[in-house]
Each structure stands twice: as structure tokens, then as C-alpha cells.
CHARMM internal coordinates of N, CA and C (Angstrom, degrees):
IC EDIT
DIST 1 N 1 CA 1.4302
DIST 1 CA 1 C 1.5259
ANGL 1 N 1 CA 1 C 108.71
DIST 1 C 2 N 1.6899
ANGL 1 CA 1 C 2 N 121.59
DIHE 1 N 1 CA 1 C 2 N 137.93
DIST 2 N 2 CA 1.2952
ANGL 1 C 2 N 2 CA 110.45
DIHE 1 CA 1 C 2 N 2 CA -169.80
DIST 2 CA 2 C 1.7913
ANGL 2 N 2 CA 2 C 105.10
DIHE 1 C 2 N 2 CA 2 C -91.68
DIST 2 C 3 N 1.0661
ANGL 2 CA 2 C 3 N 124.43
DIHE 2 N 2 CA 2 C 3 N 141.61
DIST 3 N 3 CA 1.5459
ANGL 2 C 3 N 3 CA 135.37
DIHE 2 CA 2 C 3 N 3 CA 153.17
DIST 3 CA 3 C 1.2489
ANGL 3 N 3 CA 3 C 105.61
DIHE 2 C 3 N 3 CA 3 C 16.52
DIST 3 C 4 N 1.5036
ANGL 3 CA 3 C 4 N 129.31
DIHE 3 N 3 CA 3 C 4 N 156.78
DIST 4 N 4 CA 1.8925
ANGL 3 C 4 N 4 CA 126.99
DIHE 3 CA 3 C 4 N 4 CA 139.05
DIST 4 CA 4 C 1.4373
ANGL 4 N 4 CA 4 C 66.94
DIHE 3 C 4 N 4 CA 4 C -113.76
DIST 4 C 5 N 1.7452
ANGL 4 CA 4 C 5 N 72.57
DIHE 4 N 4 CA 4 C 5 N 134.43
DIST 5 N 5 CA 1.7102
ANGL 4 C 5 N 5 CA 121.63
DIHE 4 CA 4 C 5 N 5 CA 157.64
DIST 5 CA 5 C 1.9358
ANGL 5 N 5 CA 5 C 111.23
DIHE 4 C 5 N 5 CA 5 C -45.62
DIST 5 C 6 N 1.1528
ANGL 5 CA 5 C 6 N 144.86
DIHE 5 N 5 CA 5 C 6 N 164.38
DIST 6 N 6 CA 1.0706
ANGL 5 C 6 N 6 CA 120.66
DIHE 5 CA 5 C 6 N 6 CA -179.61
DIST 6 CA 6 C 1.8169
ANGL 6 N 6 CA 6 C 87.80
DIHE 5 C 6 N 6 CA 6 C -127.01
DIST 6 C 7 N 1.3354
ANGL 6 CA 6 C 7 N 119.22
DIHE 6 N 6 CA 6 C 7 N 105.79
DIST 7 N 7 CA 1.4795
ANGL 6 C 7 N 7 CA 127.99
DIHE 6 CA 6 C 7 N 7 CA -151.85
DIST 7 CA 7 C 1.9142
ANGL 7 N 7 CA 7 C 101.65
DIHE 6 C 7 N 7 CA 7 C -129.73
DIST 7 C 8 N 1.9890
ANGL 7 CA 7 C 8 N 80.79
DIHE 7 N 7 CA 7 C 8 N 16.77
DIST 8 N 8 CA 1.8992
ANGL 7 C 8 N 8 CA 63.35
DIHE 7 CA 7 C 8 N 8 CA 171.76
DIST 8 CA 8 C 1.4784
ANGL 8 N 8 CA 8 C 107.79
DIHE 7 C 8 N 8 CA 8 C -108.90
DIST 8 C 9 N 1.6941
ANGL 8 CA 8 C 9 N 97.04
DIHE 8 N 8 CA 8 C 9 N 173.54
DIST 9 N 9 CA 1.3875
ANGL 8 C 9 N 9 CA 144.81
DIHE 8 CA 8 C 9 N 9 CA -1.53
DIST 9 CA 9 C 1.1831
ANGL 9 N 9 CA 9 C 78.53
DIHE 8 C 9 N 9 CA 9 C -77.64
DIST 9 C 10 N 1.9693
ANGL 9 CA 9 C 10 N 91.19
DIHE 9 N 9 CA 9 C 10 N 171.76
DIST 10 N 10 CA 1.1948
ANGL 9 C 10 N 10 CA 136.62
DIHE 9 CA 9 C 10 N 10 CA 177.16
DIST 10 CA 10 C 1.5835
ANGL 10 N 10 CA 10 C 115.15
DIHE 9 C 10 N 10 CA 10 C -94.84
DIST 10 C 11 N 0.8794
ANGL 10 CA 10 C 11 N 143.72
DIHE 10 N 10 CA 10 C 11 N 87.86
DIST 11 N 11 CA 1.7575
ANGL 10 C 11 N 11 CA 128.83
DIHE 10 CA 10 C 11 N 11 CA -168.04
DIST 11 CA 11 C 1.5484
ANGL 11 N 11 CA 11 C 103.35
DIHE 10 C 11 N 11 CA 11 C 58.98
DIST 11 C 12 N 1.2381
ANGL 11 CA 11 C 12 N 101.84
DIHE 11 N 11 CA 11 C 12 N -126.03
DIST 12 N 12 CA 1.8040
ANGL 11 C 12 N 12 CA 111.81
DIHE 11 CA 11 C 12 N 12 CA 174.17
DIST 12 CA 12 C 1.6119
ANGL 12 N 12 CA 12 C 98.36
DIHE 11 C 12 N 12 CA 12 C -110.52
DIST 12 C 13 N 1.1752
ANGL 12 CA 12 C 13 N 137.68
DIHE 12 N 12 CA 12 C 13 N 12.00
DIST 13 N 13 CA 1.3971
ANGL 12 C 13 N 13 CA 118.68
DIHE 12 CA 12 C 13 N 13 CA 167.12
DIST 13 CA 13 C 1.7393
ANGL 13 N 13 CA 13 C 106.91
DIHE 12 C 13 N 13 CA 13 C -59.62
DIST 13 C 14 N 1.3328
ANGL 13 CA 13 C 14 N 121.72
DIHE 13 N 13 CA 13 C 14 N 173.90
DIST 14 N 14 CA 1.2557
ANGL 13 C 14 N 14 CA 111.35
DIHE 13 CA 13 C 14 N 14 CA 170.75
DIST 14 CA 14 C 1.6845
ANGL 14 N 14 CA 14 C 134.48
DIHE 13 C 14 N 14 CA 14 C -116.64
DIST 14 C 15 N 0.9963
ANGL 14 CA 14 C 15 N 89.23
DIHE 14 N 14 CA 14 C 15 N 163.74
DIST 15 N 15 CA 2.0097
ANGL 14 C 15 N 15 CA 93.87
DIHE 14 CA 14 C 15 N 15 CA -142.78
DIST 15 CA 15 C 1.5163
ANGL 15 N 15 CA 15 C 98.03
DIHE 14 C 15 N 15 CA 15 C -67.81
DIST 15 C 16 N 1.7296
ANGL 15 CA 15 C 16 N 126.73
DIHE 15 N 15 CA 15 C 16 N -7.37
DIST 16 N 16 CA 1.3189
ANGL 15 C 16 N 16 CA 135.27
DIHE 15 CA 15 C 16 N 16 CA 177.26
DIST 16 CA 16 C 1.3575
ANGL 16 N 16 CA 16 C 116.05
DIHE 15 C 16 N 16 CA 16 C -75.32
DIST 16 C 17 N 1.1499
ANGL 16 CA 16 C 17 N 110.31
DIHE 16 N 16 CA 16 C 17 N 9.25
DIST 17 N 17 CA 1.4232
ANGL 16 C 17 N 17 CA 106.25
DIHE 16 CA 16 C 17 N 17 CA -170.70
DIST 17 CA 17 C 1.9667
ANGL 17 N 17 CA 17 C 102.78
DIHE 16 C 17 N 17 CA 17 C -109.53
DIST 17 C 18 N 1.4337
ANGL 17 CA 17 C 18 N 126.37
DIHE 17 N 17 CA 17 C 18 N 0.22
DIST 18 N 18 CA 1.4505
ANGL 17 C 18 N 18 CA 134.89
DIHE 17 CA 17 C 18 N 18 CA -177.70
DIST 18 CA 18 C 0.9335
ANGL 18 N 18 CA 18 C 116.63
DIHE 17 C 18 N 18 CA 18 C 81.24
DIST 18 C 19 N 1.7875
ANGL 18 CA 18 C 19 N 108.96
DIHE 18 N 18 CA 18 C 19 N 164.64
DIST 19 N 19 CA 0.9458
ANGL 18 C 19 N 19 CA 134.59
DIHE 18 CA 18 C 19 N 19 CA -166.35
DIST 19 CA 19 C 1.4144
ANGL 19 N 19 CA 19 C 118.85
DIHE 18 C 19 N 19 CA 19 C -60.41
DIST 19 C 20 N 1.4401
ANGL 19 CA 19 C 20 N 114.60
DIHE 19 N 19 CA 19 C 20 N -44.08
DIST 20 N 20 CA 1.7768
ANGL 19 C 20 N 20 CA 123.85
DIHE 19 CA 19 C 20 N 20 CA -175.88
DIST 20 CA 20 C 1.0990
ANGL 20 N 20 CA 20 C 108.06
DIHE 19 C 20 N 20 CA 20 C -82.92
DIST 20 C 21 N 1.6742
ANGL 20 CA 20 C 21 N 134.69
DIHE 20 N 20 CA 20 C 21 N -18.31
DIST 21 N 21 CA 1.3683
ANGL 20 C 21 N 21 CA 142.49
DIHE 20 CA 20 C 21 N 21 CA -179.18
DIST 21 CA 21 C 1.6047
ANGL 21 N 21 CA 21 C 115.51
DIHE 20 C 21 N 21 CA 21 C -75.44
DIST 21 C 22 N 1.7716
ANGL 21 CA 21 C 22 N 77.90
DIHE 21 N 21 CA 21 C 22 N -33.87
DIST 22 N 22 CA 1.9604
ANGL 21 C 22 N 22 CA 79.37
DIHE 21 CA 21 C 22 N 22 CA -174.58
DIST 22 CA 22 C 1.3188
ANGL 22 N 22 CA 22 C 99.49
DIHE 21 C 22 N 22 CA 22 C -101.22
DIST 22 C 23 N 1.0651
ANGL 22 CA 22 C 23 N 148.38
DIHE 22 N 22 CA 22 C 23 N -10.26
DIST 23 N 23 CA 1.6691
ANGL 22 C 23 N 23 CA 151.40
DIHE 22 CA 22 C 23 N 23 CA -179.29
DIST 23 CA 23 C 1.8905
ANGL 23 N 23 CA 23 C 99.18
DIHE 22 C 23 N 23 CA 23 C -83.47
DIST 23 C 24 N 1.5426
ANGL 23 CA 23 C 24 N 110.99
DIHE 23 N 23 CA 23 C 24 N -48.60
DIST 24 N 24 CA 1.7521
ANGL 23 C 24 N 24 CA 108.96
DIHE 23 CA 23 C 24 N 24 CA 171.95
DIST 24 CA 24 C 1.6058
ANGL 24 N 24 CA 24 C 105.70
DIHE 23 C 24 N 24 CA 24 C -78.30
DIST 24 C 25 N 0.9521
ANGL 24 CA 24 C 25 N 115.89
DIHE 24 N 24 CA 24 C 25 N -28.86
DIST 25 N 25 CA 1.7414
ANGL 24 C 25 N 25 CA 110.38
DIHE 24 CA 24 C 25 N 25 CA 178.77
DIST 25 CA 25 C 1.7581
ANGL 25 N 25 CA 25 C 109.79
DIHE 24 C 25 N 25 CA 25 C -60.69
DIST 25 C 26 N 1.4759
ANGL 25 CA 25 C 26 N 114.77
DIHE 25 N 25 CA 25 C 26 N -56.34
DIST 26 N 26 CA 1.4121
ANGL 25 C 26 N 26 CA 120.03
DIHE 25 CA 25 C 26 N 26 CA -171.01
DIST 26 CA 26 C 2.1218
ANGL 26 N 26 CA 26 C 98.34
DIHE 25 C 26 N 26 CA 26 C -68.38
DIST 26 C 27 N 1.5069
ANGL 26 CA 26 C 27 N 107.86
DIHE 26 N 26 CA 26 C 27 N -29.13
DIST 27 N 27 CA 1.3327
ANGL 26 C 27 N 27 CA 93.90
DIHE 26 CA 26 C 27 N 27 CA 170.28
DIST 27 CA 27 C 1.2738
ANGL 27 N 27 CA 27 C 122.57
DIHE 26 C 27 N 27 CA 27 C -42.69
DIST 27 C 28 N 1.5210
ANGL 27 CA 27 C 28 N 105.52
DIHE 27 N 27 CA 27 C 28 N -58.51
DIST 28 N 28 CA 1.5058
ANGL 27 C 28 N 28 CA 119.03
DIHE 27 CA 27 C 28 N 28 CA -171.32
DIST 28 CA 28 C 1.9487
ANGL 28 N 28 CA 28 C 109.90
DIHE 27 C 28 N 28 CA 28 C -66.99
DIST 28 C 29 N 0.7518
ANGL 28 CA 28 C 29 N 81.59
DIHE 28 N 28 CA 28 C 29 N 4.11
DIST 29 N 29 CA 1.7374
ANGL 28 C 29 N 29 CA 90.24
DIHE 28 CA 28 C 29 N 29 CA 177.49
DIST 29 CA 29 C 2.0841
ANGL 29 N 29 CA 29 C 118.26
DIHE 28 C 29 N 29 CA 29 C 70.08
DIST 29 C 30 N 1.8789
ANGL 29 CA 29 C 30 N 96.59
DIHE 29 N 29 CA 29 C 30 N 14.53
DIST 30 N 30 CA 1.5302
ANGL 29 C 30 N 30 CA 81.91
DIHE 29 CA 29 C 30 N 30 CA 143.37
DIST 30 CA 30 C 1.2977
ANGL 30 N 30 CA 30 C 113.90
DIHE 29 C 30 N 30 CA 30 C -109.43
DIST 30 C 31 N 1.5406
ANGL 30 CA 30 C 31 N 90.65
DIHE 30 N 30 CA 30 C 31 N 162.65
DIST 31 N 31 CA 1.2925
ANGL 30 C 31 N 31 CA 120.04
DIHE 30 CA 30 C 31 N 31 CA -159.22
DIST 31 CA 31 C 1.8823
ANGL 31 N 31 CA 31 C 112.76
DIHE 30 C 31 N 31 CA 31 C -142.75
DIST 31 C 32 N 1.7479
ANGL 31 CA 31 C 32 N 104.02
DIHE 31 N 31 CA 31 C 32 N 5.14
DIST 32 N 32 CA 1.2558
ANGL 31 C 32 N 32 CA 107.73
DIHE 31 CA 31 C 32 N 32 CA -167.81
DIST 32 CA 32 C 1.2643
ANGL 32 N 32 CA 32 C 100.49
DIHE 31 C 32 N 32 CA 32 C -173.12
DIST 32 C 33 N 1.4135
ANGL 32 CA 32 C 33 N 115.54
DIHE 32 N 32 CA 32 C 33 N 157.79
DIST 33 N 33 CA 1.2252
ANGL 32 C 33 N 33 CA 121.17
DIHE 32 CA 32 C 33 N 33 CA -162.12
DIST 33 CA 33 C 1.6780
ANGL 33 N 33 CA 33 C 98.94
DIHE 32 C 33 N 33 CA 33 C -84.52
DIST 33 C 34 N 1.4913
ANGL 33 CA 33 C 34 N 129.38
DIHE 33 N 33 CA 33 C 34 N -31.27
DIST 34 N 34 CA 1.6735
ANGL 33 C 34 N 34 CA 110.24
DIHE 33 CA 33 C 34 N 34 CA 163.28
DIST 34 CA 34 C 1.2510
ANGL 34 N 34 CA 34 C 121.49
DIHE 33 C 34 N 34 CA 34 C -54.51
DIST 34 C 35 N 1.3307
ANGL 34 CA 34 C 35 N 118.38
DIHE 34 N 34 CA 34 C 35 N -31.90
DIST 35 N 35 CA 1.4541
ANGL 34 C 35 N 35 CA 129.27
DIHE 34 CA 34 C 35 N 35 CA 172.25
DIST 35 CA 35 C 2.1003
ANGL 35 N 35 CA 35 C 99.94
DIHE 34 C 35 N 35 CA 35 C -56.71
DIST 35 C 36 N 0.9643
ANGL 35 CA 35 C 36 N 112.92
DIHE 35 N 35 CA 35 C 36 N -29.59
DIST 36 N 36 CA 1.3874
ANGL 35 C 36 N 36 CA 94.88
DIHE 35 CA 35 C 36 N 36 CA -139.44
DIST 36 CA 36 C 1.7368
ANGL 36 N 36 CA 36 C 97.09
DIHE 35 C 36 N 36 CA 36 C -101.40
DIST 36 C 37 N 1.6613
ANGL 36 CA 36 C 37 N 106.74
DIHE 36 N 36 CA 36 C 37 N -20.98
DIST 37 N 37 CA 1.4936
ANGL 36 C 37 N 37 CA 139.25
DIHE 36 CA 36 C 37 N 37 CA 162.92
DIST 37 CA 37 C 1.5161
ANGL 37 N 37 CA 37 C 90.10
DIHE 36 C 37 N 37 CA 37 C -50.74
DIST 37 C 38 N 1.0848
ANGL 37 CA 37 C 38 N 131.35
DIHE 37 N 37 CA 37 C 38 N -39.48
DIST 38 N 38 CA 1.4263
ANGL 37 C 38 N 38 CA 119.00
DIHE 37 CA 37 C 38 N 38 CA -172.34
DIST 38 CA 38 C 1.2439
ANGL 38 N 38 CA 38 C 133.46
DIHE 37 C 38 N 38 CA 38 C -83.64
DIST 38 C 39 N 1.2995
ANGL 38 CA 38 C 39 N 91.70
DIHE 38 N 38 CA 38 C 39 N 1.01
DIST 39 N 39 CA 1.8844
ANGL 38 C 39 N 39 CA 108.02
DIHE 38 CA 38 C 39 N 39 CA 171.55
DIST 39 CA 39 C 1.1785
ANGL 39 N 39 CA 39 C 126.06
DIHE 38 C 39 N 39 CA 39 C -143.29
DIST 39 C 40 N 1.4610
ANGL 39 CA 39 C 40 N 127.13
DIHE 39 N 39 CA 39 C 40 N 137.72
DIST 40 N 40 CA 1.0895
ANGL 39 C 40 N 40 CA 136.24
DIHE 39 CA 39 C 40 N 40 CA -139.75
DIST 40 CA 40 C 1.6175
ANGL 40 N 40 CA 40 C 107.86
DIHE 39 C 40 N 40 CA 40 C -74.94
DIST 40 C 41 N 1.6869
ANGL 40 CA 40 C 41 N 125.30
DIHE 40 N 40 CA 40 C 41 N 175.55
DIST 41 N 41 CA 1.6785
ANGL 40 C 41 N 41 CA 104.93
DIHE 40 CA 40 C 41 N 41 CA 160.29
DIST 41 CA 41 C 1.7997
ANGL 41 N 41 CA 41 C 118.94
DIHE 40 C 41 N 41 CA 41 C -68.09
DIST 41 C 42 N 1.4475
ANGL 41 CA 41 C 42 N 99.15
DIHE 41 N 41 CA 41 C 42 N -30.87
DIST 42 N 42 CA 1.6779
ANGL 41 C 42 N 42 CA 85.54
DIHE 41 CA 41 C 42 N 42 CA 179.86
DIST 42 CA 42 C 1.8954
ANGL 42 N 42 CA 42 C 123.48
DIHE 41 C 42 N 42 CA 42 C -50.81
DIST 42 C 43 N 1.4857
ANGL 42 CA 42 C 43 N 96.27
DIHE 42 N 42 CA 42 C 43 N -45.84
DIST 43 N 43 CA 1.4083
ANGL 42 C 43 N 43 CA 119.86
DIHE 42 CA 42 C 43 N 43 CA -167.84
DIST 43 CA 43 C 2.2746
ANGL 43 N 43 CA 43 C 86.88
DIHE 42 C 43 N 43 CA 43 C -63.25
DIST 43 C 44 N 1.2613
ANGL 43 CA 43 C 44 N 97.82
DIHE 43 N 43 CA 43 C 44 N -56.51
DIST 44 N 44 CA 1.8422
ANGL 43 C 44 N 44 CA 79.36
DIHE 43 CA 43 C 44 N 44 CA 174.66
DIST 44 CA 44 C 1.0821
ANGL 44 N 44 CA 44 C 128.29
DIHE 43 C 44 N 44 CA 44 C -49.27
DIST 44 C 45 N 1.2292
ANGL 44 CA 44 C 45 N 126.35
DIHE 44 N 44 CA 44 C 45 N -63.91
DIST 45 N 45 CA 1.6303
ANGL 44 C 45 N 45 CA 145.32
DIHE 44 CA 44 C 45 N 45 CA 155.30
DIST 45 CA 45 C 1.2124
ANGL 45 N 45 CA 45 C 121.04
DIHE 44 C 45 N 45 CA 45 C -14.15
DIST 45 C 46 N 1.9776
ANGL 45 CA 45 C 46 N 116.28
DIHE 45 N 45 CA 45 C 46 N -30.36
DIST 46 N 46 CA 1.5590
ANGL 45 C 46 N 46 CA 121.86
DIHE 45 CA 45 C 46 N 46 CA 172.76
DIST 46 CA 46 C 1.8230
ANGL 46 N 46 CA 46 C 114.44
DIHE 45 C 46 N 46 CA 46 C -87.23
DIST 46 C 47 N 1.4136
ANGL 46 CA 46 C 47 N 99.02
DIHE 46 N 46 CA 46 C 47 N 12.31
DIST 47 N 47 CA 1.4102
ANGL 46 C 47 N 47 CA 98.42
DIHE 46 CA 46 C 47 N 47 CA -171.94
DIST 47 CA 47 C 1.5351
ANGL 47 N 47 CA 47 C 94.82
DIHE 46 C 47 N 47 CA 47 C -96.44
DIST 47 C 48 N 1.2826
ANGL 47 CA 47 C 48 N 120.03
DIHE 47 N 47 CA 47 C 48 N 157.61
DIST 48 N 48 CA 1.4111
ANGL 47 C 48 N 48 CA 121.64
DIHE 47 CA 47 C 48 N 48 CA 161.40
DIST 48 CA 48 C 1.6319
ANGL 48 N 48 CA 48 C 129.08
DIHE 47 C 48 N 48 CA 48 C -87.99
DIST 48 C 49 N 1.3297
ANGL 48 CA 48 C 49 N 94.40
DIHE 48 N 48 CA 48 C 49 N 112.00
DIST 49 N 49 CA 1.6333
ANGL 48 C 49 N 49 CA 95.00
DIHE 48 CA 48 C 49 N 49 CA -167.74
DIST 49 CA 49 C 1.7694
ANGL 49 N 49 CA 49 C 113.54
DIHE 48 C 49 N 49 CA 49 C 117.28
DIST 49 C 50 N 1.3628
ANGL 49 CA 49 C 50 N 94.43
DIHE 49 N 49 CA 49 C 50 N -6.66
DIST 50 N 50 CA 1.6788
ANGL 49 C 50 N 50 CA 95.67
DIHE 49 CA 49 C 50 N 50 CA 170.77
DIST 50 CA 50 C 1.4865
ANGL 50 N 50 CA 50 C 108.94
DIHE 49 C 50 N 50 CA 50 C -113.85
DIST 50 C 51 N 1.5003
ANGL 50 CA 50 C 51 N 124.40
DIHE 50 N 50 CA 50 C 51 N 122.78
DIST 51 N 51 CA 1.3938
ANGL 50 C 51 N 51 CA 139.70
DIHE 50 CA 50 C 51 N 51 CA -147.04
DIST 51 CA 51 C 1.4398
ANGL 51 N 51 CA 51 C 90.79
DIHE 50 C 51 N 51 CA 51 C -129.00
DIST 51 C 52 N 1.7910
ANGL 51 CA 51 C 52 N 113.14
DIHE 51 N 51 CA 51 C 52 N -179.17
DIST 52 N 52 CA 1.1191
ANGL 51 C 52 N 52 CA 113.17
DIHE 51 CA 51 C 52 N 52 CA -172.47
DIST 52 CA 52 C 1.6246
ANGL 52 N 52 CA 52 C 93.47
DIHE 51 C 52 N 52 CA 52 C -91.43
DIST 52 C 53 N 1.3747
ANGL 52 CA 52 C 53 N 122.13
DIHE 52 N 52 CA 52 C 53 N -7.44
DIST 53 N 53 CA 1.8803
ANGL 52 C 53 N 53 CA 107.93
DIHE 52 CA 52 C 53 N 53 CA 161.02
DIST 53 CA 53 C 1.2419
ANGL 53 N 53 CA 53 C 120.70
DIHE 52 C 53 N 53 CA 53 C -51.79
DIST 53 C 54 N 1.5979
ANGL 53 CA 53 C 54 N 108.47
DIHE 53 N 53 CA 53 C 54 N -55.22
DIST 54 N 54 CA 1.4679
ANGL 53 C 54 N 54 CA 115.20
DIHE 53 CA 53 C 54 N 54 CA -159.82
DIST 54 CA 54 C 1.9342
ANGL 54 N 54 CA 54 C 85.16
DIHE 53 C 54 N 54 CA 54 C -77.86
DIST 54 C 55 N 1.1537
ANGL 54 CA 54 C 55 N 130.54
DIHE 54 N 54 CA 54 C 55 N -18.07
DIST 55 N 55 CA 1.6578
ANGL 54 C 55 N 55 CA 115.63
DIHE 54 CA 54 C 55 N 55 CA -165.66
DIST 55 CA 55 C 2.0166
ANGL 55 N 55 CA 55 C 98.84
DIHE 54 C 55 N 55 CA 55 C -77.21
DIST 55 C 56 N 1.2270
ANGL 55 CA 55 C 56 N 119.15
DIHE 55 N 55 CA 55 C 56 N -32.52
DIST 56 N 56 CA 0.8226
ANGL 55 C 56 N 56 CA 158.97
DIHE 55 CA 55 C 56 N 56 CA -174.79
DIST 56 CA 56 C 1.7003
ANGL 56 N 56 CA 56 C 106.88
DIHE 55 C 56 N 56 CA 56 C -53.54
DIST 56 C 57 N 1.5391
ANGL 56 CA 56 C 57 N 107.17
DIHE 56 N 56 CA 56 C 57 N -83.04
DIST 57 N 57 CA 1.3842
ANGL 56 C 57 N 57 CA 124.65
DIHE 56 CA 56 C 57 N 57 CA 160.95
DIST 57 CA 57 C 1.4077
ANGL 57 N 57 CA 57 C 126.04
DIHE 56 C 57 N 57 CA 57 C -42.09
DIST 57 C 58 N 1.5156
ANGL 57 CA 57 C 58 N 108.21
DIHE 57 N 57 CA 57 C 58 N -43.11
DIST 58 N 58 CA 1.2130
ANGL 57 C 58 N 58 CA 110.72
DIHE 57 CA 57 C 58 N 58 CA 177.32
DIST 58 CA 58 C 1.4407
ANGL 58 N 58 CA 58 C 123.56
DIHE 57 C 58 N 58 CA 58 C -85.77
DIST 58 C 59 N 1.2640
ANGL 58 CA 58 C 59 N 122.11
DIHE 58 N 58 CA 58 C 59 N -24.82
DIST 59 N 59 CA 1.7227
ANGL 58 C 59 N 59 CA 147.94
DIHE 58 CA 58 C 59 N 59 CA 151.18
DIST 59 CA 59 C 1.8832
ANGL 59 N 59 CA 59 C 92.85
DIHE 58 C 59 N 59 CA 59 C -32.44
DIST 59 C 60 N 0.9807
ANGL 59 CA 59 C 60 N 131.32
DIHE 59 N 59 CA 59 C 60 N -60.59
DIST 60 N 60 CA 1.0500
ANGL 59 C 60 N 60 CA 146.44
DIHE 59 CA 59 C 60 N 60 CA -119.84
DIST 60 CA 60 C 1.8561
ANGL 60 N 60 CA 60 C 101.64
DIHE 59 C 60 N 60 CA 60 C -111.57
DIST 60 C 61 N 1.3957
ANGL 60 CA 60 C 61 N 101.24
DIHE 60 N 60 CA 60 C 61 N -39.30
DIST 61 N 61 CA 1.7595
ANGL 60 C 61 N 61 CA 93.43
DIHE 60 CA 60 C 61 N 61 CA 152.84
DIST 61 CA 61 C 1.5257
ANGL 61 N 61 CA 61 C 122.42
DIHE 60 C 61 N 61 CA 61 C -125.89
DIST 61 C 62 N 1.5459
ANGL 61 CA 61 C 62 N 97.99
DIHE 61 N 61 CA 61 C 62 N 28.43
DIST 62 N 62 CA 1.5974
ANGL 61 C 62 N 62 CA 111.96
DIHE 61 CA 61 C 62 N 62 CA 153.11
DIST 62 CA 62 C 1.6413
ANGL 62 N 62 CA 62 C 106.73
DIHE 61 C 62 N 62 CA 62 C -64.96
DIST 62 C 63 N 1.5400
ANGL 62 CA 62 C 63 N 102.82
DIHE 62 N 62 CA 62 C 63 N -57.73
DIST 63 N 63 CA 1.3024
ANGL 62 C 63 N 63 CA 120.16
DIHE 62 CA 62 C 63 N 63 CA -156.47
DIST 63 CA 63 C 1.8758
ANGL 63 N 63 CA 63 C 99.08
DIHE 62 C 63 N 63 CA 63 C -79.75
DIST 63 C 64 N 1.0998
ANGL 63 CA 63 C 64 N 120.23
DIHE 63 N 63 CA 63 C 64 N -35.66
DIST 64 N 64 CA 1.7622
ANGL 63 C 64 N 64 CA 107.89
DIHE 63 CA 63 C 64 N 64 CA 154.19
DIST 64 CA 64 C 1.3301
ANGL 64 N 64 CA 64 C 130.36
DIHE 63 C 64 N 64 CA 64 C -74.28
DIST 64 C 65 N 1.2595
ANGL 64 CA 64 C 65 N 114.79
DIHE 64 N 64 CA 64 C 65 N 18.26
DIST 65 N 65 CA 1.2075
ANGL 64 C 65 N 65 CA 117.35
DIHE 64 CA 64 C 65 N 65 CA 155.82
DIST 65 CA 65 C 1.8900
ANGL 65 N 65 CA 65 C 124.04
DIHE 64 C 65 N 65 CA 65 C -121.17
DIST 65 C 66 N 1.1845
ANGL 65 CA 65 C 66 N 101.53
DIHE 65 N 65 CA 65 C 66 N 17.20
DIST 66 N 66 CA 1.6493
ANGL 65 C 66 N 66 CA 120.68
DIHE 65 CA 65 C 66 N 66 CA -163.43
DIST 66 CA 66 C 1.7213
ANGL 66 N 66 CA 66 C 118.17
DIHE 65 C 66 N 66 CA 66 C 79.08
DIST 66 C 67 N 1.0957
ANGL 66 CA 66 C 67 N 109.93
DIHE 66 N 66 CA 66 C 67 N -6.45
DIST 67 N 67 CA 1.3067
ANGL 66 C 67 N 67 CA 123.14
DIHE 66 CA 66 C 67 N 67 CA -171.25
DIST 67 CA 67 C 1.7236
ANGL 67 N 67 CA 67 C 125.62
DIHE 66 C 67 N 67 CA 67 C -64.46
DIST 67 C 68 N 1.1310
ANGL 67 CA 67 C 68 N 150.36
DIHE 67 N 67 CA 67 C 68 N 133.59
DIST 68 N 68 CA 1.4963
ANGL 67 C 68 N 68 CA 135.01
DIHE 67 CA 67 C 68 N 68 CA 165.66
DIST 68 CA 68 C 1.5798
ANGL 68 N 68 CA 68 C 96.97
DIHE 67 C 68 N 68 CA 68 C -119.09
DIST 68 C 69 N 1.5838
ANGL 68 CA 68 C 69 N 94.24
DIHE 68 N 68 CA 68 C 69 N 167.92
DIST 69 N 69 CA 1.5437
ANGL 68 C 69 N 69 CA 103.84
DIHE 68 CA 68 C 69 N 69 CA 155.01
DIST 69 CA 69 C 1.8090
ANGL 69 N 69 CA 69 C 126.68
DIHE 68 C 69 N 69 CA 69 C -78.55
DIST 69 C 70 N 1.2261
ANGL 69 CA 69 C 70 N 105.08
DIHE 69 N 69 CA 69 C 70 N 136.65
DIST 70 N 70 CA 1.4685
ANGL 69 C 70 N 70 CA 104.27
DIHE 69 CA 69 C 70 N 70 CA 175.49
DIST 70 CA 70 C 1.1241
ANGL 70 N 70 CA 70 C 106.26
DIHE 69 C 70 N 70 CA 70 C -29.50
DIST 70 C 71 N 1.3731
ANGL 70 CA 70 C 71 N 113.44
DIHE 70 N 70 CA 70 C 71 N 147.43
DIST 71 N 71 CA 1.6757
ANGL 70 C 71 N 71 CA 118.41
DIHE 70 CA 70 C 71 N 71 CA 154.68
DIST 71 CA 71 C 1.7372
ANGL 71 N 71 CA 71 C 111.07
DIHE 70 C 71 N 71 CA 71 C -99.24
DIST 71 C 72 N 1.1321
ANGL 71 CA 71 C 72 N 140.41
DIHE 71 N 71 CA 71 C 72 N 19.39
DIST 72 N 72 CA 1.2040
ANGL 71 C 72 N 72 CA 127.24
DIHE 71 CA 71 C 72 N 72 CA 157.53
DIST 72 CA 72 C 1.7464
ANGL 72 N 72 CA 72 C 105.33
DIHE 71 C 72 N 72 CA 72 C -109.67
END
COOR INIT
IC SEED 1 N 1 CA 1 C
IC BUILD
């Protein structure tokens, strides 16, 4: 199996959330927590490498920044 790249942080998402989370996250083209407000937890959860840690982590400075996850 080859390496994950070590590509954190991601924008301002945060770098606690790993290596495969933030390497499949910047795939999908977020790169920021408005970006990331724009999609729901299911739609995260279908990425590979985003777990209920990283759903968790990122919940967590969504919501310190006024931010939530989509609800659709």
C-alpha cells in the first residue's frame, strides 16, 4: 500500500482530523469549513477516510465558528 501524503492542514479545516481524511477531503474539493457547512454528515461519511472521529472533529469547529453541517 503506498504512503498518505502528509497534506495537513487542509485550508482552516483542522489537521486533527488525519491524514486520509484530509488527503480525501481536499480530493473532493473541500478545503474549508464553508465548504464543508455545505454538506451534510451522510455525504461525509461516503468519503473514504472520513469516520465518525473526523465527523466529530469537524462538528466541533463547525460549531466554533457559527457553522453546522447541512441537513440534507
Amino acid at each position: 500500500m503506498a504512503p498518505t501524503p502528509g497534506i495537513r492542514p487542509v485550508g482552516d479545516l483542522p489537521g486533527t482530523i488525519g491524514k486520509t481524511a484530509a488527503r480525501e477531503l481536499s480530493h473532493h474539493g473541500i478545503d474549508s469549513l464553508d465548504r464543508m457547512a455545505s454538506h451534510s454528515k451522510k455525504q461525509l461519511l461516503a468519503i473514504h477516510g472520513v469516520g465518525p472521529k473526523a465527523i466529530r472533529i469537524l462538528g466541533e469547529s463547525l460549531a466554533q465558528n457559527g457553522l453546522d453541517f447541512s441537513a440534507s
